[in-house]
One Martini backbone bead per residue (centre of mass of N, CA, C, O) as a GRO file, in nm:
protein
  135
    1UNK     BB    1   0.045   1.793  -3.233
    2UNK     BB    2  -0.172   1.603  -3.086
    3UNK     BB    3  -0.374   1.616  -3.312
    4UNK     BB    4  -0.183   1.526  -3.587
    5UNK     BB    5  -0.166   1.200  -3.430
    6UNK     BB    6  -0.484   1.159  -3.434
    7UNK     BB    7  -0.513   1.216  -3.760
    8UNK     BB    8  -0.346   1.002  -3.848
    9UNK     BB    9  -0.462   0.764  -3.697
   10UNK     BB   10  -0.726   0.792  -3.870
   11UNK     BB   11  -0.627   0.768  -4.163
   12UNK     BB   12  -0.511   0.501  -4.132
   13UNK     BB   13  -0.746   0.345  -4.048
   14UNK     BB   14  -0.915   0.417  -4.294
   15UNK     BB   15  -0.654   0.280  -4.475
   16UNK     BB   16  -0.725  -0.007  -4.367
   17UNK     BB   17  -1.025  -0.063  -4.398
   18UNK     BB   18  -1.037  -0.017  -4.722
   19UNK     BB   19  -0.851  -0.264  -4.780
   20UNK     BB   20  -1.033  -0.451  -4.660
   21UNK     BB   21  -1.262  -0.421  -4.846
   22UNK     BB   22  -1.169  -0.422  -5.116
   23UNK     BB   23  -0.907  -0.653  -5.018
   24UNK     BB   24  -1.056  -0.915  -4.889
   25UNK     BB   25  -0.877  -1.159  -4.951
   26UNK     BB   26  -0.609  -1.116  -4.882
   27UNK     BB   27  -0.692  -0.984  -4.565
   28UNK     BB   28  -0.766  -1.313  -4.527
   29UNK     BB   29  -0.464  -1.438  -4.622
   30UNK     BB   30  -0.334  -1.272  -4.342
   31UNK     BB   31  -0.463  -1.380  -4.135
   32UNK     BB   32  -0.424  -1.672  -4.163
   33UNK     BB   33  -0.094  -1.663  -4.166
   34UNK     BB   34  -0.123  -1.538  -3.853
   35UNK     BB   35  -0.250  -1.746  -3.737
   36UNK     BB   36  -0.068  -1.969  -3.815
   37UNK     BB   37   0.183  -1.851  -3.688
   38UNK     BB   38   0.073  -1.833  -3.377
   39UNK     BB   39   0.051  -2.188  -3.388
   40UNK     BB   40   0.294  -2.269  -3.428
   41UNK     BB   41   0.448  -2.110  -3.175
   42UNK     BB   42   0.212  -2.215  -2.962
   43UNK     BB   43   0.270  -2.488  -2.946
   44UNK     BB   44   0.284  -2.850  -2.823
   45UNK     BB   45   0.237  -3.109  -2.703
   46UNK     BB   46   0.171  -3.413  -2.881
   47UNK     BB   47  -0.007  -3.724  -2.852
   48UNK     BB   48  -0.144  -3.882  -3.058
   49UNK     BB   49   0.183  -4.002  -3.184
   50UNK     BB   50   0.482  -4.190  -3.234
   51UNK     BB   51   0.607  -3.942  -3.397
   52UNK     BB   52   0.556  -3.671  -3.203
   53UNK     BB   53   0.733  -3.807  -2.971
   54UNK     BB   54   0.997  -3.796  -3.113
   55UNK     BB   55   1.024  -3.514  -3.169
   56UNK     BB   56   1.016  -3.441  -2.874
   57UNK     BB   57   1.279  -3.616  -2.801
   58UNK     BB   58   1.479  -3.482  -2.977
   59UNK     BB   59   1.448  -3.202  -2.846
   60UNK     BB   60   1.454  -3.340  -2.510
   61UNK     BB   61   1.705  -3.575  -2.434
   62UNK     BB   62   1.679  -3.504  -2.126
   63UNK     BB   63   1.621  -3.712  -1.830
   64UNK     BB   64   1.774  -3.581  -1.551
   65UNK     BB   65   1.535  -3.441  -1.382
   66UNK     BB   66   1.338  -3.648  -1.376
   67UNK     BB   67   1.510  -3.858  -1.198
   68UNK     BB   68   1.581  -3.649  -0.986
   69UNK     BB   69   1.294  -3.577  -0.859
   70UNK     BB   70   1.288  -3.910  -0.781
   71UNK     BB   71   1.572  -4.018  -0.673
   72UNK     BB   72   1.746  -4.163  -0.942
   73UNK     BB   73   1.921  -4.354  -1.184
   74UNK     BB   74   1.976  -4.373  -1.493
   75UNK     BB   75   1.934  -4.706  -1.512
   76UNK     BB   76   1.631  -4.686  -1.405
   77UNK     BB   77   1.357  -4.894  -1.378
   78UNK     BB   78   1.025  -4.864  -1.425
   79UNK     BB   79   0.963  -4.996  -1.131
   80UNK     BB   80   1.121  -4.774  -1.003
   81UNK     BB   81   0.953  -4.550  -1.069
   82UNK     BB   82   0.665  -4.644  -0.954
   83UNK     BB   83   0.761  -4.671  -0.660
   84UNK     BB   84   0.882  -4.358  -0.638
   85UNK     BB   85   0.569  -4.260  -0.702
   86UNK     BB   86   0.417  -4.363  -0.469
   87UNK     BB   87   0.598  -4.210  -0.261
   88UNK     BB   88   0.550  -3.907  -0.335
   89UNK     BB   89   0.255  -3.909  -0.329
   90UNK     BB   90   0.202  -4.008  -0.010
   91UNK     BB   91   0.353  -3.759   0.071
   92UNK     BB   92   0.244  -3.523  -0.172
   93UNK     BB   93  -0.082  -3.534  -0.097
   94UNK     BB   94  -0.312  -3.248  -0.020
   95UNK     BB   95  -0.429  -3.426   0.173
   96UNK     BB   96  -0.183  -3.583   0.370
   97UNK     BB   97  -0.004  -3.332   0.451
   98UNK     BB   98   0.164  -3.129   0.667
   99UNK     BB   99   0.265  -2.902   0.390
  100UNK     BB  100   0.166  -2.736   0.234
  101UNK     BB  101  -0.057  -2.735   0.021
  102UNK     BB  102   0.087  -2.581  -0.232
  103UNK     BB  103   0.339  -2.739  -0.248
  104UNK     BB  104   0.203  -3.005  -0.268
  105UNK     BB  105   0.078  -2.971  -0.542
  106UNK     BB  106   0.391  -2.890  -0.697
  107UNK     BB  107   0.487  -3.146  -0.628
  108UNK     BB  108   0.299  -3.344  -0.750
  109UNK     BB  109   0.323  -3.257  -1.020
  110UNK     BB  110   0.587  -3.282  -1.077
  111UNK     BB  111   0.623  -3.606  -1.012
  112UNK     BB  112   0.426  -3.667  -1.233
  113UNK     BB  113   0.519  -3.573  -1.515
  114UNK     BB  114   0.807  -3.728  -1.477
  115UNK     BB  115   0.652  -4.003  -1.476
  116UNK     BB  116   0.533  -3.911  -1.765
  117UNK     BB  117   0.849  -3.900  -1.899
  118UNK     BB  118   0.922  -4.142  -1.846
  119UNK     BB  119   0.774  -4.340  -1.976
  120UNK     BB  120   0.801  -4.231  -2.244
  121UNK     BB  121   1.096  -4.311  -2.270
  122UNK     BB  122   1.068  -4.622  -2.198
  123UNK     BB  123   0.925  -4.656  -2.475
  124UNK     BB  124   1.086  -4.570  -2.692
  125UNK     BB  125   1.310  -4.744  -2.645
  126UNK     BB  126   1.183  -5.002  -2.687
  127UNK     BB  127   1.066  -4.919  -2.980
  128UNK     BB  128   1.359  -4.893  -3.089
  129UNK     BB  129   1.433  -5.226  -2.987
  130UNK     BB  130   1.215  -5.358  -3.168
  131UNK     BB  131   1.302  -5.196  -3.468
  132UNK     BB  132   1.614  -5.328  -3.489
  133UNK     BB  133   1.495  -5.625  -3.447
  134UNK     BB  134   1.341  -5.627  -3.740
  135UNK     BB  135   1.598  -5.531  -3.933
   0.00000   0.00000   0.00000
């Protein structure tokens, strides 16, 4: 029984190689498209342009954890996220603080995040009313 899963296996393998082989554009094709597929589906956030920065706002457009984070409230401004971010940096610096190394790390990469979040959201939404003002 173990034997012809075996046989069955290799008999696979070999009519995969020859199709491989002979239909050689076909599975170049596939294999593209596979590879197309694997990249669509686990791309990233790119940064590259304000129409990508847009499509990533729309995807979340909730940014009520990075406040929390800040410890602010949703009105708050630009410069009142910065001042709350130097002060969670000068607490949370791995280098400075005196609870675990490993927390400070992951506290310290939060609030960077966050902060770099909120930025993003504070930019775009001034681009929004720069554009409707031009309009």
């Amino acid at each position: 029984m173990v034997f012809q899963f075996i046989l069955a296996g290799i008999l696979l393998l070999v009519v995969i190689v020859y199709f491989a082989v002979v239909y050689w554009q076909i599975t170049l094709t596939i294999i593209g498209v596979i590879a197309f597929l694997w990249w669509f589906s686990n791309r990233r956030k790119r940064r590259n342009s304000d129409e990508q920065y847009e499509y990533v706002e729309q995807e979340s457009s909730n940014y009520q954890k990075h406040f929390e984070i800040l410890h602010l409230n949703q009105d708050a401004t630009i410069q009142q996220v910065k001042e709350q971010y130097r002060r969670f940096v000068q607490m949370y610096h791995p280098d400075k603080t005196c609870i675990g190394k490993k927390q400070s790390e992951e506290m310290f990469i939060l609030v960077t995040e966050a902060k770099e979040e909120l930025e993003e959201y504070f930019r775009l939404s001034n681009k929004k009313i720069s554009e409707q003002g031009v309009m």
